[in-house]
Each structure stands twice: as C-alpha cells, then as structure tokens.
C-alpha positions in Angstrom: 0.0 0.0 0.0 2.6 2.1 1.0 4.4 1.5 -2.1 1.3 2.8 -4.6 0.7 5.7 -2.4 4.7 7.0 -2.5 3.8 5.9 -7.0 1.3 8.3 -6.6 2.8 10.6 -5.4 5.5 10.7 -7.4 3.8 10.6 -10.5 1.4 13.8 -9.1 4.5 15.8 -8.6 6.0 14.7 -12.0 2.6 16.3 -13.3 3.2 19.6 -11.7 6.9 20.2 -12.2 5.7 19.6 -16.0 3.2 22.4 -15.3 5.5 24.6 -13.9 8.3 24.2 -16.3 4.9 25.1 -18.9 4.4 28.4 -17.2 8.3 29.5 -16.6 8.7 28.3 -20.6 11.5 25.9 -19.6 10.0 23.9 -22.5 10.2 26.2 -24.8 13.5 27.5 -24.3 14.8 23.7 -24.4 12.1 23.1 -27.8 14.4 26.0 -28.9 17.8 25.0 -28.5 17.1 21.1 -30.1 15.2 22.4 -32.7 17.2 26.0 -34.1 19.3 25.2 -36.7 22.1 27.5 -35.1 22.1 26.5 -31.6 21.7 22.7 -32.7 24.4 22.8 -34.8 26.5 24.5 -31.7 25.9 22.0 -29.5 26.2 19.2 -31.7 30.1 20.5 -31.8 30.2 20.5 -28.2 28.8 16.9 -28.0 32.4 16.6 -29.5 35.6 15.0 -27.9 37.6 18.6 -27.1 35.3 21.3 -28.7 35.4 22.5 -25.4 39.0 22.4 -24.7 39.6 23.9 -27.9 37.2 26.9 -27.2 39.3 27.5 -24.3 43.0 27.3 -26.0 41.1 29.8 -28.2 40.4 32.1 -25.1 43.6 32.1 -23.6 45.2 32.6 -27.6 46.4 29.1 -28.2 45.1 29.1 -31.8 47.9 27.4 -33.3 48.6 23.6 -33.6 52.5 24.2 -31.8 50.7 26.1 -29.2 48.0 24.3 -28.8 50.1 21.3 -28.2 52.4 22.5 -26.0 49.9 24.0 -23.5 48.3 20.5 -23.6 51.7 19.0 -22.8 52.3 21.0 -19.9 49.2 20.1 -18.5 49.4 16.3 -19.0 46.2 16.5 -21.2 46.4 15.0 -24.6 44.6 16.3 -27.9 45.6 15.0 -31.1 46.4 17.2 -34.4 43.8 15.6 -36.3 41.2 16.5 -33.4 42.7 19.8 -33.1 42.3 20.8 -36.6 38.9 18.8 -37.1 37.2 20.8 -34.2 38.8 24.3 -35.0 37.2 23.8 -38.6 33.9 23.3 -37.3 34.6 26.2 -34.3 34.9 28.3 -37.3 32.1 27.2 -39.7 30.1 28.3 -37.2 31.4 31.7 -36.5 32.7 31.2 -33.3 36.6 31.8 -35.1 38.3 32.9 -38.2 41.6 31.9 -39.5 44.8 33.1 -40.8 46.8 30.8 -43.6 50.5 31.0 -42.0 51.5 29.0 -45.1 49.7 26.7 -47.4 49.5 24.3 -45.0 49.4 25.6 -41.7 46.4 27.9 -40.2 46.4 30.3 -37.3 42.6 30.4 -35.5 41.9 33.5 -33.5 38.6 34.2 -31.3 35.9 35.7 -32.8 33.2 37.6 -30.8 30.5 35.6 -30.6 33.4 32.8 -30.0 34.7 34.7 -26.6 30.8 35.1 -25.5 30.8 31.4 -25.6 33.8 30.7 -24.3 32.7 33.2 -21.3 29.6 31.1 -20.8 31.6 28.2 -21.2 34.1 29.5 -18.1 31.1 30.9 -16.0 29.4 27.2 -16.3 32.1 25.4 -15.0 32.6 28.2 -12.0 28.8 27.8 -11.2 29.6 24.3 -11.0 32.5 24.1 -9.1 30.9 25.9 -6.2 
C-alpha cells in the first residue's frame, strides 16, 4: 500500500513540475535549443571529444597547432592534431573563429566575438559548477 501511495505521489509531482516548467517556458527554451538550426548545430560541436578544450586554448590565444600542443603537454592533457584541426574547422564554420593561412598548410585560429561570448559562458558554467 505504502508503495502505490509513494507511486502516486511521485507521478502527481511529476505532473506539476511539467506544469511549472509550462508556465516558466523551460519547455520552450529547451524546444528551442534542439530544434534551431544554429544552436543545434553549436551544441552538436560540443557533443564533441575537445570542442570545449579547444574553445578554451582559443580564449587564452592558443590558436595554433604548436601552441595548442604544447599548453596540452604542460598540462598532461592529450589532444591529437587531427582532433585539433577537425574541431577548430567546425569552431569556425560556425562563427565562433576565423583563421589566418600561416602558409599553405598551416592555419592560425583566433577568437571571434561571438566565439569569446561562448567561451565566457563556457568559463562561467564550469565556476557555477564548481561551487
């Protein structure tokens, strides 16, 4: 008895917090973000293995392969060239950086706007988290 009571229950209070989430438009704002072609696509990239570490070698204006590498290095984290190049394409199809040719093969990413308001976002999250 006790049992179907507490099922009850919890299935009444899954009922409201779907009501509530309604009103606050939590639904909608989440409808949004799996459905906009935009934000999809951006966080489809940072489903990614390190789209979010390189957003952040971005930030602190590690755009190049060499530098890239060697800030990994230092920091015992690993990130492959193939990754590295693979993710900063995609980082800038989608306007979040532009690059410079340093020679016909090698490219030189630097931070776009919208790219540092992300990366801001991306830094605030993981202080809100850590707290």
């Amino acid at each position: 008895m006790l049992l179907r009571i507490i099922c009850i229950n919890k299935d009444e209070n899954k009922d409201e917090l779907m009501k509530q989430m309604k009103k606050s438009g939590e639904e909608e704002k989440v409808k949004q973000i799996l459905t906009d072609s935009k934000l999809a696509a951006i966080k489809a990239m940072l489903e990614k293995d390190h789209a979010i570490d390189c957003l952040l070698l971005l930030h602190i204006n590690r755009g190049k392969w060499k530098e890239a590498k060697d800030f990994m290095r230092e920091n015992n984290l690993t990130l492959s060239d193939g990754t590295f190049r693979a993710r900063m394409i995609e980082i800038e199809s989608l306007g979040l950086a532009k690059s410079e040719r340093i020679d016909p093969l090698k490219k030189y990413y630097l931070q776009t706007e919208f790219g540092k308001k992300v990366a801001l976002l991306l830094l605030d999250l993981f202080k809100e988290i850590e707290k």
